[in-house]
C-alpha positions in Angstrom: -15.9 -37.6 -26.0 -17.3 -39.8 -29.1 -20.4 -38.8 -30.5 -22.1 -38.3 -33.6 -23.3 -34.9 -35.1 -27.5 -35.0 -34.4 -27.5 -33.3 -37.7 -26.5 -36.6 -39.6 -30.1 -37.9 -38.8 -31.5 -33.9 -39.6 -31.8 -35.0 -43.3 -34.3 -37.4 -43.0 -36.1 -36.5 -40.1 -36.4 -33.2 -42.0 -37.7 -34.8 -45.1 -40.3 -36.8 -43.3 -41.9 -34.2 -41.9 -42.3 -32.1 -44.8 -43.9 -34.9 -46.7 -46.6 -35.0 -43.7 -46.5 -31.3 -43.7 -47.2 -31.3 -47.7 -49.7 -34.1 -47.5 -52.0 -33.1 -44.9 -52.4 -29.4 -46.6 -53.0 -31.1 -49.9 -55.4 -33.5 -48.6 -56.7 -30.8 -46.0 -57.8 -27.9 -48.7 -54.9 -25.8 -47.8 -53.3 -25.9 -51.6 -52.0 -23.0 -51.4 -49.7 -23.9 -48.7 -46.9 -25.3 -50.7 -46.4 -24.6 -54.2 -44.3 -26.3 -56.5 -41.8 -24.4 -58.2 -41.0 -22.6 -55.0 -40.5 -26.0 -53.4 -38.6 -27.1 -56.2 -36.4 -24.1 -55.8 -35.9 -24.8 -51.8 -35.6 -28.5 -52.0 -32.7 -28.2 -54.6 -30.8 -25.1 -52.2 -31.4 -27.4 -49.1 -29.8 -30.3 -51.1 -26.9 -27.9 -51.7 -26.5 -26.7 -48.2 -26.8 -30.5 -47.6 -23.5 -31.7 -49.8 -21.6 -28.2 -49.8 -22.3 -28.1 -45.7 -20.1 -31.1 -44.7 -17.4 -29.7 -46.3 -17.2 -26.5 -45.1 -18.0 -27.4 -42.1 -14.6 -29.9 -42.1 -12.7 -26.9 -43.2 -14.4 -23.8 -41.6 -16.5 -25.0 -38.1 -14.4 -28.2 -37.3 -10.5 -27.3 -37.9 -11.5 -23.9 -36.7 -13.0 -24.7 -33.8 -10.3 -27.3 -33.0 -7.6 -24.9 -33.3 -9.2 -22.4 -31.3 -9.6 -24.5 -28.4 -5.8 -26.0 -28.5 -4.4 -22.6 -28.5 -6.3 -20.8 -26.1 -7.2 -24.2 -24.2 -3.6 -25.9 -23.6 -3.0 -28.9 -21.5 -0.9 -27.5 -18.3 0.3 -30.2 -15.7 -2.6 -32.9 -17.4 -5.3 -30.5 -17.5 -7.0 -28.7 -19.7 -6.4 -25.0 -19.1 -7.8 -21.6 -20.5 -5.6 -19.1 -21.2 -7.4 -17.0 -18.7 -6.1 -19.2 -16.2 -9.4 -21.2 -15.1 -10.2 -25.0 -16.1 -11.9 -25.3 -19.0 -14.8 -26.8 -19.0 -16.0 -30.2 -18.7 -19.5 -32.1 -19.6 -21.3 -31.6 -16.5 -24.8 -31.1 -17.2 -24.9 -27.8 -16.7 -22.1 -27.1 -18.7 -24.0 -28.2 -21.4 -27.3 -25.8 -20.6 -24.5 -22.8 -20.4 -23.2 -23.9 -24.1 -26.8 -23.8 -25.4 -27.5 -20.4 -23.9 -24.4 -19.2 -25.0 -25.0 -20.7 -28.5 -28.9 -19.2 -28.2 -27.4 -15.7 -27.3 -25.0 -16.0 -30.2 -27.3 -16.9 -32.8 -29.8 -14.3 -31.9 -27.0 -11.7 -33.1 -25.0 -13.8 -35.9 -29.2 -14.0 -37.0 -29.5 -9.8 -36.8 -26.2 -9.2 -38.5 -27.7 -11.2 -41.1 -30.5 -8.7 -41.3 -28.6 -5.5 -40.6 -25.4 -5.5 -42.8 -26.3 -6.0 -46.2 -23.2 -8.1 -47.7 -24.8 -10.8 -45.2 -28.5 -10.1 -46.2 -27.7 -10.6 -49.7 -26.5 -14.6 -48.1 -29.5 -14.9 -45.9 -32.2 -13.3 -47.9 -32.1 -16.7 -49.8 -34.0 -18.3 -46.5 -36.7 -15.4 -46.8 -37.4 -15.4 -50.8 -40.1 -17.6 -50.5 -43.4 -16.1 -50.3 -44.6 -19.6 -48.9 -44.3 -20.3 -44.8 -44.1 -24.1 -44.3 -41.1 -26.8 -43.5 -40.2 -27.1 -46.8 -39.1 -23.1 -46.5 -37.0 -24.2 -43.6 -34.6 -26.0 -46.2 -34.5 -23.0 -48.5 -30.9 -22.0 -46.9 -28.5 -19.9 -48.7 -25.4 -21.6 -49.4 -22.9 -18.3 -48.7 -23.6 -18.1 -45.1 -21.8 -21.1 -44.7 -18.2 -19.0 -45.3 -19.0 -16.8 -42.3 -21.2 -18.6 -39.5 -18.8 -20.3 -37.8 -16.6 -16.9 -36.8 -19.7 -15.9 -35.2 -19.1 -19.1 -32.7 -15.3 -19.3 -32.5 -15.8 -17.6 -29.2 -17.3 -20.4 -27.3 -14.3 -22.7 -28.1 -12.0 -19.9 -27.5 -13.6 -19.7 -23.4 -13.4 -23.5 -23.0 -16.8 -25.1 -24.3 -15.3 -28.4 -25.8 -15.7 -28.4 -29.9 -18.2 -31.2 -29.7 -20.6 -29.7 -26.9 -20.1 -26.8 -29.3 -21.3 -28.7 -32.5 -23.8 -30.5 -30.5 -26.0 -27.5 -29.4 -25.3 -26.0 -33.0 -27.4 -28.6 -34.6 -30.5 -28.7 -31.4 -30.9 -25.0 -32.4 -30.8 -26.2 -36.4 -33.6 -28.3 -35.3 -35.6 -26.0 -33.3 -35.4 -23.6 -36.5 -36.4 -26.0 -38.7 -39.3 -26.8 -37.0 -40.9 -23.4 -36.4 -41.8 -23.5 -40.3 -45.4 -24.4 -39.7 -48.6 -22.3 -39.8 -50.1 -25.5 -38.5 -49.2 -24.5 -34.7 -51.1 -22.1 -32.8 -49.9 -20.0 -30.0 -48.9 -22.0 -27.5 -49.8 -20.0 -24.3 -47.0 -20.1 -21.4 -44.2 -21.6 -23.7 -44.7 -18.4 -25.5 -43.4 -16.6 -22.6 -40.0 -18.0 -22.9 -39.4 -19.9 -26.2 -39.5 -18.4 -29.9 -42.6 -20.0 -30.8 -43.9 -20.8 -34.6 -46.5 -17.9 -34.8 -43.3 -15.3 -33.7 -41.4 -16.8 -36.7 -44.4 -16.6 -38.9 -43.5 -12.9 -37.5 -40.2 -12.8 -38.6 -40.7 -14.0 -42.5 -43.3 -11.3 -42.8 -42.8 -8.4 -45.2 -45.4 -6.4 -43.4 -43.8 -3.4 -42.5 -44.2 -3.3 -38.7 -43.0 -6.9 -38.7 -40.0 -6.7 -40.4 -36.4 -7.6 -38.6 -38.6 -8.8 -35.8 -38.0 -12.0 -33.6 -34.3 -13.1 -34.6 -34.0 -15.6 -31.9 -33.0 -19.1 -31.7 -35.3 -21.4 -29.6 -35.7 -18.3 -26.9 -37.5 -14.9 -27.3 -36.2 -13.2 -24.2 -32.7 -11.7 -26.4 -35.3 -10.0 -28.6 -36.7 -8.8 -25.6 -33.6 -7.5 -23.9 -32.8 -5.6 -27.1 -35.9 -4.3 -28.5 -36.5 -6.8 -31.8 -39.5 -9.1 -30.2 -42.7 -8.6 -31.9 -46.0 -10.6 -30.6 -48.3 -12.2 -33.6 -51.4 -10.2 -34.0 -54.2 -11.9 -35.2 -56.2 -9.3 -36.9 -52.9 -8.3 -39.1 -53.6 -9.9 -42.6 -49.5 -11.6 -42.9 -47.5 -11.3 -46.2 -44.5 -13.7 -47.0 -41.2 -13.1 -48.3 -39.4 -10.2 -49.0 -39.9 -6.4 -50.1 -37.5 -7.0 -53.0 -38.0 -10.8 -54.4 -36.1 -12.2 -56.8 -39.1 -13.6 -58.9 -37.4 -16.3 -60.2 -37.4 -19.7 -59.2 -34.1 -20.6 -60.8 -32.0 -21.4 -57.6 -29.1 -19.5 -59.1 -30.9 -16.4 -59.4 -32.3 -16.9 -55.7 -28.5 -17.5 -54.8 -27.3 -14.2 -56.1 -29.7 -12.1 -57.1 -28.8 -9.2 -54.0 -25.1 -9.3 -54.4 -25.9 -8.3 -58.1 -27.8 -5.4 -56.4 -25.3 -4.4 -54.2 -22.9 -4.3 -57.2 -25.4 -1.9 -59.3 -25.8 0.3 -55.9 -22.2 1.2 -55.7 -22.3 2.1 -59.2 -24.7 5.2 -57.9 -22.1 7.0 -56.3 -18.6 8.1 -56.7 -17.4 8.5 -53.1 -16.0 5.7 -51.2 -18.2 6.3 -48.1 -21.4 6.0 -50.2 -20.0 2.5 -51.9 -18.9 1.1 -48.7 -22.5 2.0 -46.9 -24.3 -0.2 -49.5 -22.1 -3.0 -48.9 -22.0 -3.3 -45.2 -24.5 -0.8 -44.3 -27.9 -1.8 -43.4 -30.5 -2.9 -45.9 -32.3 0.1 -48.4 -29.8 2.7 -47.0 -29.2 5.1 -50.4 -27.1 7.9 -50.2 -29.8 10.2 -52.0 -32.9 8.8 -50.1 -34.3 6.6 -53.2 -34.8 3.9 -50.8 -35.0 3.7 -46.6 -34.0 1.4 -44.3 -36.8 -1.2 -42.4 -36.2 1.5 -39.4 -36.6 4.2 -41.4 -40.0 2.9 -43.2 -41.0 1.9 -39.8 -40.6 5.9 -38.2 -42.2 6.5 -41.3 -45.3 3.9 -40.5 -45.2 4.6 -37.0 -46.0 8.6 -38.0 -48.7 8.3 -40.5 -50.9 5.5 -38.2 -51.1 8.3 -35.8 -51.7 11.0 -38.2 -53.9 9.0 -40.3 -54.8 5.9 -38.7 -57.4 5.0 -41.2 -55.0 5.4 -44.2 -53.4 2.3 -45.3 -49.2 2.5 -45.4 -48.0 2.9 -48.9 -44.6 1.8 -48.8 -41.8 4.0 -49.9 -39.4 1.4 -51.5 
């Protein structure tokens, strides 16, 4: 099959849009929409992603996937064969719609690890830095996430989804995200039974505490459904952007690297092994002496107080 990756014309379909986006808020009264260091800062990581993607992506996504798929997808007799003893599959059209549910379903939880184990929330908390919500956010990638994304999809190859159907749905589902970084659309009524929507990402990049590691999925809300992460936009909730512990910089280094250098002080606190190893891969503001809490932890701790004191405002524990 010949094809070109949809993600070669992403660049500047991606740029053109956030030039509309930035010009109609500036020309709109909505100045505070983009700002420009923080822009500055995104634009230069997406440029990264942009030049350090390709070739990782050579090395990492497309040999990887490629080998996957010759060993456990041989040719037996002419015919392309899984290991498991079935054909693998073709390009029938609903082969493809099974590849893009499988690679929905798979980003929803490569998505969550990124919010759950720390070593990977110290890759993706780049994306989130920005207390800004618009498209130009939607660049503001980190660059270490591309060493470990493409072992969260080595499965579909593995079962028989052919490398390029593989690659293809991989960059829809980069353009869906992308485009869910506007404030500019308003709930969308029906689609929002079904698809993640740009108010339930609006969701997802809030730091309020009831919001936080809501709404992980791809272009469909119903995984956050199954497994108890989907949280609806409420209206009358006053939305704050970014993260609990921002980097306050604008220096994209410092963006870049800013929580592995936490994680580094953090198993400096503690002697034992267990205690060092739980702030690397455990979740998020886990301490071993209960200095910080984890977002389910502040959330109990929310959850208690609104019913105890429901007039009280939450005063965060971290």
């Amino acid at each position: 099959m010949d094809f070109t990756n949809p993600l070669v014309y992403g660049a500047p379909a991606f740029i053109a849009f956030i030039l509309l986006e930035l010009t109609y808020s500036k020309t709109h009264g909505d100045d505070d929409l983009y700002d420009w260091k923080d822009f500055a800062a995104s634009s230069v990581m997406g440029i990264g992603s942009a030049i350090i993607g390709p070739l990782l992506k050579v090395i990492l996504l497309v040999v990887l996937f490629e080998y996957a798929y010759e060993l456990f997808n041989p040719m037996v007799d002419g015919v392309r064969t899984n290991i498991m003893g079935y054909e693998s599959f073709g390009y029938a059209w609903y082969v493809w719609l099974l590849c893009q549910l499988a690679d929905d379903f798979t980003y929803y939880w490569f998505h969550r690890a990124n919010h759950e184990i720390r070593i990977l929330w110290a890759a993706h908390i780049v994306h989130h830095s920005s207390d800004n919500f618009n498209l130009g956010t939607a660049i503001r990638n980190g660059w270490f996430t591309l060493l470990y994304k493409p072992f969260f999809y080595v499965w579909m190859p593995i079962i028989g989804f052919p490398v390029e159907m593989v690659v293809v749905c991989l960059a829809i589902e980069s353009f869906w995200q992308f485009q869910l970084h506007s404030q500019y659309v308003p709930k969308m009524g029906f689609i929002e039974k079904i698809f993640n929507t740009h108010t339930m990402h609006q969701v997802h990049h809030a730091q309020n505490v009831e919001y936080l590691d809501k709404n992980h999925g791809g272009f469909l809300n119903f995984f956050d459904k199954i497994f108890g992460t989907w949280k609806e936009y409420d209206e009358d909730i006053d939305v704050k952007f970014g993260v609990i512990h921002a980097p306050n910089s604008n220096n994209p280094i410092v963006i870049l690297t800013h929580e592995f250098k936490d994680i580094w002080a953090d198993t400096k606190k503690s002697p034992k092994l267990s205690h060092k190893l739980m702030y690397i891969f455990g979740p998020p503001g886990w301490s071993h002496d209960g200095s910080t809490m984890t977002v389910k932890q502040q959330q109990r701790l929310f959850k208690e107080q609104k019913e105890a004191n429901p007039g009280v405002s939450f005063d965060r524990p971290n």
